[in-house]
N, C-alpha and C positions, 0 to 999 in steps of 0.2 A: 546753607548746608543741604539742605532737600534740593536745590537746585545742582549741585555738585553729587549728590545721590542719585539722580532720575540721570544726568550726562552719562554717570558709570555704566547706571545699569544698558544704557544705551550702546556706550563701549563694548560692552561685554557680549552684548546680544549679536552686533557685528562681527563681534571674534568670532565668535561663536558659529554663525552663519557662513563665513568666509573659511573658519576651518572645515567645514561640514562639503564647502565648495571644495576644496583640494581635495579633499576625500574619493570626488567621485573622477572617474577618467574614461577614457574613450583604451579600451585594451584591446587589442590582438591576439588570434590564436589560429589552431586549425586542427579541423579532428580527421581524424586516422583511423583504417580499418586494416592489419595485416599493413601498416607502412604506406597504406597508400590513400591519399584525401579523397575526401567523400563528399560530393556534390549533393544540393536538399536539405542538408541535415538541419533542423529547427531549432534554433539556442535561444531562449526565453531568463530572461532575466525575473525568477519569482517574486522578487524583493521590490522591483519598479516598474515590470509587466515590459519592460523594453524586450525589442525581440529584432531577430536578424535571422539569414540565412546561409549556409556556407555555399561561398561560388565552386565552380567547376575544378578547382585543385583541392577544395577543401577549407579555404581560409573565412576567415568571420573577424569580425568587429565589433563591439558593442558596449556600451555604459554600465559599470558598475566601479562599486565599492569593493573594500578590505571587509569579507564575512558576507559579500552578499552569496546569493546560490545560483546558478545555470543550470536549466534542464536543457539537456541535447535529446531531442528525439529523431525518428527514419524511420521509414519503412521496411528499411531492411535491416535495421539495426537494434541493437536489445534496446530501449532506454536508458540515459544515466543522468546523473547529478553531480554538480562539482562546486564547491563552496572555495570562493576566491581566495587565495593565502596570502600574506605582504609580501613575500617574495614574487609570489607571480604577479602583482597588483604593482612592484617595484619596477620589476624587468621588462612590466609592458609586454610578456607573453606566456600563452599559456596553447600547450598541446594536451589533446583530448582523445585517450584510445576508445574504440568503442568497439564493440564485438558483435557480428554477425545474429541477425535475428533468427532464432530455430524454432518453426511450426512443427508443433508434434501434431499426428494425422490420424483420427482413429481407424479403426482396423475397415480395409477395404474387402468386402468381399464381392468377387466374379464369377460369376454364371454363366450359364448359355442363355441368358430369355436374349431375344434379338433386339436392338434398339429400333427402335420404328418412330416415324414423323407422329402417330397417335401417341405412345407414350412423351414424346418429347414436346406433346399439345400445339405440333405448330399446325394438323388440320385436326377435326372430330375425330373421334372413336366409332367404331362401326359404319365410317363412308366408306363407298362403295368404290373399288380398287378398279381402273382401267385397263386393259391392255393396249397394247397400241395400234392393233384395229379398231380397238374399241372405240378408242379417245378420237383416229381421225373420223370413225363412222360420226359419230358425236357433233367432233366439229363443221362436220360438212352439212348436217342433218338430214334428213330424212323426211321428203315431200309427205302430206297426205291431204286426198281434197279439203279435207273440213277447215285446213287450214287458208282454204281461200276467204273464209267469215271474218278474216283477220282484215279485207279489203274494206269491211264499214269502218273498221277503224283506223284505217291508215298505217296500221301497222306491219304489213305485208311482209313476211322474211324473205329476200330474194336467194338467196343464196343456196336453200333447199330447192327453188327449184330449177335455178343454173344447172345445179347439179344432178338434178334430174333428168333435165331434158340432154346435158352432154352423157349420160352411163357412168356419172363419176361414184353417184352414190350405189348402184347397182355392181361394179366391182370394189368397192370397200365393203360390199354385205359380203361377196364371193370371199376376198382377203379375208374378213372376220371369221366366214367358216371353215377357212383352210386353218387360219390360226387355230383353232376350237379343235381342230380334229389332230392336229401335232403335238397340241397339249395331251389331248387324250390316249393319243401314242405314245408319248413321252413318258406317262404316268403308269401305263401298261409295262412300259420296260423298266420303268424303277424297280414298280411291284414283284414283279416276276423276269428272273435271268432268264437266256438262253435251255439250261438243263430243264427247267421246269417244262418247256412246250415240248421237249423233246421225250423225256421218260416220262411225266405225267399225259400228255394229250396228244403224243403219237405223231405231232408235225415233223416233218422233215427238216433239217435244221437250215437249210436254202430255202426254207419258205416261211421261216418265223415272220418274219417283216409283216410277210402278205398275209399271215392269217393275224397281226396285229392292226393290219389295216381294216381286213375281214369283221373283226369284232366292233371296233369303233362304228361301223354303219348300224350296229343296233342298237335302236334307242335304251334297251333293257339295260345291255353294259353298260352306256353311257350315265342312268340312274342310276348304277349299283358303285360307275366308278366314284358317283358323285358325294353320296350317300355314304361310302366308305363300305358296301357293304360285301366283306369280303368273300363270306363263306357262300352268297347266291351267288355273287364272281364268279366265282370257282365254279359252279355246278351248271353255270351258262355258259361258259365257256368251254367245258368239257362234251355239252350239246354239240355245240359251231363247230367245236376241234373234228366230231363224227360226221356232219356234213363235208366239212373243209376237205376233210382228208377222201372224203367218197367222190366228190368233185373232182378232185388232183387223181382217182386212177381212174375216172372216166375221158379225163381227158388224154392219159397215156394211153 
């Protein structure tokens, strides 16, 4: 009798087992966004941690039961969950809509500060801006004897004084100061229009240029252009404008 007990429960255990096998299958599906398959999309099976990925039209495969659950996830798609019904577990297919992921964005707002390589940290804060005289003067360098002491140590730069001996460095200083003084022009005629030399400082309006060139040879304007400082500006240059113009009718 105990021997025909322990076969049963043996029996049982096998049904048991073997129904638990048909239970589980290998199902088909494929998820949809707006009717059309979506490649990526992550289907995890929570119940057996089985997991697969949809190919290129959309389609998946994977192991589960009747009540197990699928997470579909994407990146570009909201998240969802889908708990397997007998019907779809019967049919051997199952379609999964999912719908468009939407990032809310807080409010942007736009200014005038200018972007600059300092704020976007790709060099330091307060290095020192080149122009492009500047930068070739720079590259070429600039001879000085004391730099021959560099001979004890073998470190001799030739290159400053190639450029020495051809005048290379001698006209990139010339270039540097023509640059220096277009700027300074430049900045003259931001500040002050055409009317200003003419009703305020009495130039003739065929000679603005020249008496904008006139002023950059003095050092004073060139500190005051640098300085920002307007109102000596004004009052030295109203000096130069009484020379300039005493000039122009001795020459007529």
């Amino acid at each position: 009798m105990k021997l025909c007990l322990t076969l049963f429960f043996q029996i049982a255990i096998l049904a048991i087992a073997r129904g638990q096998q048909q239970k589980e299958l290998m199902i088909s599906g494929i998820v949809l966004i707006n009717d059309k398959g979506i490649e990526s999309v992550i289907v995890k099976n929570e119940m057996s941690n089985a997991s697969t990925v949809t190919d290129s039209k959309g389609y998946f495969t994977i192991t589960c039961q009747i009540g197990d659950i699928l997470n579909f996830s994407s990146i570009n798609a909201a998240p969802l969950r889908k708990k397997i019904t007998k019907n779809e577990f019967q049919t051997n297919n199952i379609v999964i809509n999912m719908t468009l992921q939407t990032i809310d964005l807080r409010e942007v707002i736009i200014n005038n500060n200018t972007i600059t390589a300092e704020k976007l940290r790709i060099i330091p804060e307060n290095q020192k801006k080149y122009t492009t005289a500047e930068r070739r003067l720079k590259t070429a360098g600039d001879f000085k004897p004391i730099q021959l002491l560099s001979i004890l140590g073998g470190t001799l730069p030739f290159d400053p004084i190639i450029n020495k001996i051809s005048g290379r460095t001698k006209r990139l200083k010339q270039e540097l100061e023509i640059e220096k003084k277009e700027h300074l022009f430049n900045r003259l005629k931001t500040l002050y229009k055409d009317e200003f030399y003419v009703v305020n400082l009495k130039i003739p309006e065929i000679y603005i240029d020249a008496f904008r060139y006139y002023c950059i040879e003095n050092q004073f304007i060139v500190s005051y252009l640098n300085s920002r400082n307007k109102q000596l500006l004004e009052l030295l240059m109203s000096e130069l404008a009484v020379t300039f113009n005493k000039n122009l009718s001795s020459e007529e």
